[in-house]
C-alpha positions in Angstrom: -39.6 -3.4 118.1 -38.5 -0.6 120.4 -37.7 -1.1 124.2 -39.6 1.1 126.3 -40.2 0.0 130.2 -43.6 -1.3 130.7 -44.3 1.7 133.5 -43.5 4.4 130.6 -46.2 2.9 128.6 -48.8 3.9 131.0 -50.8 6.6 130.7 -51.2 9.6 133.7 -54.9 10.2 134.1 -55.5 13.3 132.3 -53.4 11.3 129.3 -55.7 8.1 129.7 -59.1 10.6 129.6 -58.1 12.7 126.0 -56.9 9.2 125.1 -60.8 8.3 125.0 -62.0 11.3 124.7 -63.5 12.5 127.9 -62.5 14.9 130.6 -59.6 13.7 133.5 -62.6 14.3 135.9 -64.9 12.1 134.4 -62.0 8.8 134.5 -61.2 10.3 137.8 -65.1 9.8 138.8 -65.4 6.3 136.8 -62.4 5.2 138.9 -64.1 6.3 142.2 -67.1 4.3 141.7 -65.4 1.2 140.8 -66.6 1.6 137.2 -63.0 1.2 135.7 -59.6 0.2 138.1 -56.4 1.8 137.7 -53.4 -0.1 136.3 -51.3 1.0 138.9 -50.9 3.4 142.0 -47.4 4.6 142.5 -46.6 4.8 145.9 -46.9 8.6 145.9 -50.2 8.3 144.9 -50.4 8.7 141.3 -52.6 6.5 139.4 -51.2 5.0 136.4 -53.8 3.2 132.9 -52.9 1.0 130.0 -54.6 2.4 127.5 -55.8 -1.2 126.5 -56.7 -2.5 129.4 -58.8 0.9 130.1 -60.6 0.4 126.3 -61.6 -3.0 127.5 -62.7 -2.2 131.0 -65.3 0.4 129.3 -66.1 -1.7 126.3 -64.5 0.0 123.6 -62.5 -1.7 121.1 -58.4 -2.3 122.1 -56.3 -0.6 119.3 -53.8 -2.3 117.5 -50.7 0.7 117.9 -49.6 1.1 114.1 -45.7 0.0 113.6 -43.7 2.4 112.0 -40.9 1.9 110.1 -38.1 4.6 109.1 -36.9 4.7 105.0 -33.5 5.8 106.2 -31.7 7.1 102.7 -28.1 8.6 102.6 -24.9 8.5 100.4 -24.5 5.1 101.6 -27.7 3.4 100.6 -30.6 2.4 103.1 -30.4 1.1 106.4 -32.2 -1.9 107.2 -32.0 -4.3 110.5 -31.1 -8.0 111.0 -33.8 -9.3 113.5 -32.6 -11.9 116.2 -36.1 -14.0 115.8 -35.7 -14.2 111.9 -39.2 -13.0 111.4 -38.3 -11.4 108.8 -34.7 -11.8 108.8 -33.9 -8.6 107.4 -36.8 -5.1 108.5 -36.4 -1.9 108.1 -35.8 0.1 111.8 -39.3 0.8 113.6 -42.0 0.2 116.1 -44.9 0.6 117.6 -46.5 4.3 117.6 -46.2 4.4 121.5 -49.6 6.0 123.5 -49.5 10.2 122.9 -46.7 9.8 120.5 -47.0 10.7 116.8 -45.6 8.6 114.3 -42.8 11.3 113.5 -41.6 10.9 117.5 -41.9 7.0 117.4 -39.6 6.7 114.2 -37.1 9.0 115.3 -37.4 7.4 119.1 -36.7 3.8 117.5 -34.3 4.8 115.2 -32.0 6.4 117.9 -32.9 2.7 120.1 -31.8 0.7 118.0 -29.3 2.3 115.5 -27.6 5.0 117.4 -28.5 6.6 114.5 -29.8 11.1 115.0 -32.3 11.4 111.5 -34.9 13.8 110.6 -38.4 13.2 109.0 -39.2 14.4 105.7 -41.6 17.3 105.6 -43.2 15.7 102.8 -45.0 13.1 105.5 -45.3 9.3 105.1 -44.2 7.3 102.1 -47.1 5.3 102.1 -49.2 3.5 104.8 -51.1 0.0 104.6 -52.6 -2.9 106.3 -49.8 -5.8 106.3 -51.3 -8.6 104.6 -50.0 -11.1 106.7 -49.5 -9.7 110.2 -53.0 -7.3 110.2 -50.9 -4.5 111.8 -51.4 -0.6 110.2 -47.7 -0.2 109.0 -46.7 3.5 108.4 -43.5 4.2 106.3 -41.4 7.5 106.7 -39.1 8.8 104.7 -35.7 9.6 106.9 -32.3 11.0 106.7 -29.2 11.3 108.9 -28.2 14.0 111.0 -25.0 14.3 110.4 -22.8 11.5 111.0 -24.0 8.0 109.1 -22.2 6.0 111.6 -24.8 3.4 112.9 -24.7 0.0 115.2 -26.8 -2.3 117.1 -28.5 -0.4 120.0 -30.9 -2.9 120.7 -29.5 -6.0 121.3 -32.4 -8.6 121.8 -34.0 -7.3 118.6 -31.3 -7.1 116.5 -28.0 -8.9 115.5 -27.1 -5.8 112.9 -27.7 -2.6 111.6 -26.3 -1.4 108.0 -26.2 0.0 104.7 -27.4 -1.6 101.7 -27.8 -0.7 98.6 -31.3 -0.8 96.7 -30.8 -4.0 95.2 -29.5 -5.5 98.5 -32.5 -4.2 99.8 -34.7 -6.2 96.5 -33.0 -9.2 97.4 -32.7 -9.0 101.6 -36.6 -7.8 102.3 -38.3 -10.0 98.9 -41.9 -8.5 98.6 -41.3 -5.2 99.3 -44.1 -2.4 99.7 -44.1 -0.9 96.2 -44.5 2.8 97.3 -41.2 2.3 99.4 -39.4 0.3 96.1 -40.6 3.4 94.0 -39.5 5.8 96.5 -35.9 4.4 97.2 -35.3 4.0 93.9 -35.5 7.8 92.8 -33.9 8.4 97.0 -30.9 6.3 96.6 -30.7 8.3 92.5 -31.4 11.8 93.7 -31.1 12.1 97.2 -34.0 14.3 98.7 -32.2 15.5 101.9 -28.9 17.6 102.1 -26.4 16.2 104.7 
């Protein structure tokens, strides 16, 4: 989901080089030659890589970014989203892990997008993580809570019509299938709460 511009998803040089693991020099020296071309050259000079188009240009294989999705728990239940294009209908809030940008940073990033919504990561890490079995994509699940005020709405617009509160059998009947890590984890969440407000 998310809605980043296209020009903040490409890398500076010294970012593109740890991003494959080699030193700015070397891409700097590889772009020289003609080996590998530059996304873009701002018109002060900088020079600008997708990360995928660079992977392909040297052979390596284009990575899928993993989607993460935020397992926002409060007084009020768990938030989920209703998506414009219907597919699903109903998700929870997250995105694609952006380039240099742990998965912590991308949930809280998309979850401020398109909620309005301040939250905080649980120490404890991910909930679970997994291949989606019918879209391939690496989904990463984070347990989340508010910062302070639950008040949430739509921040992105084109991905989603709504944002709100359900409780954990909305959530059963709105996303059917659910990851069972998740289920098993919002239904001792939405019990006990694990963060204080």
């Amino acid at each position: 989901m998310g809605g980043m511009d296209e020009d903040e998803k490409l890398l500076s040089t010294p970012e593109a080089a740890a991003l494959i693991g080699v030193d700015p020099a070397t891409l700097w020296r590889w772009q020289k030659s003609g080996k590998v071309q530059a996304t873009w050259t701002t018109p002060g000079g900088k020079i600008k890589w997708d990360p995928n188009d660079l992977r392909r240009q040297l052979g390596l294989p284009v990575e899928k970014r993993p989607i993460v999705l935020a397992i926002i728990t409060s007084a009020e239940g768990v938030l989920v989203g209703k998506r414009n294009d219907g597919k699903p209908p109903y998700t929870f809030i997250g995105g694609e892990v952006e380039p240099m940008e742990t998965a912590e940073e991308a949930v809280i990033r998309e979850v401020e997008e398109e909620a309005k919504l301040t939250i905080m990561v649980s120490a404890a890490g991910p909930i679970g993580q997994r291949v989606h079995p019918k879209t391939g994509r690496t989904m990463i699940y984070m347990p989340c809570a508010p910062v302070g005020s639950t008040q949430v709405e739509v921040g992105d617009k084109e991905e989603l019509e709504e944002v709100r509160w359900v409780s954990l059998s909305e959530a059963e009947e709105l996303l059917p299938g659910l990851y069972e890590p998740v289920l098993v984890y919002l239904a001792k969440a939405l019990r006990e709460p694990e963060f204080t407000e």
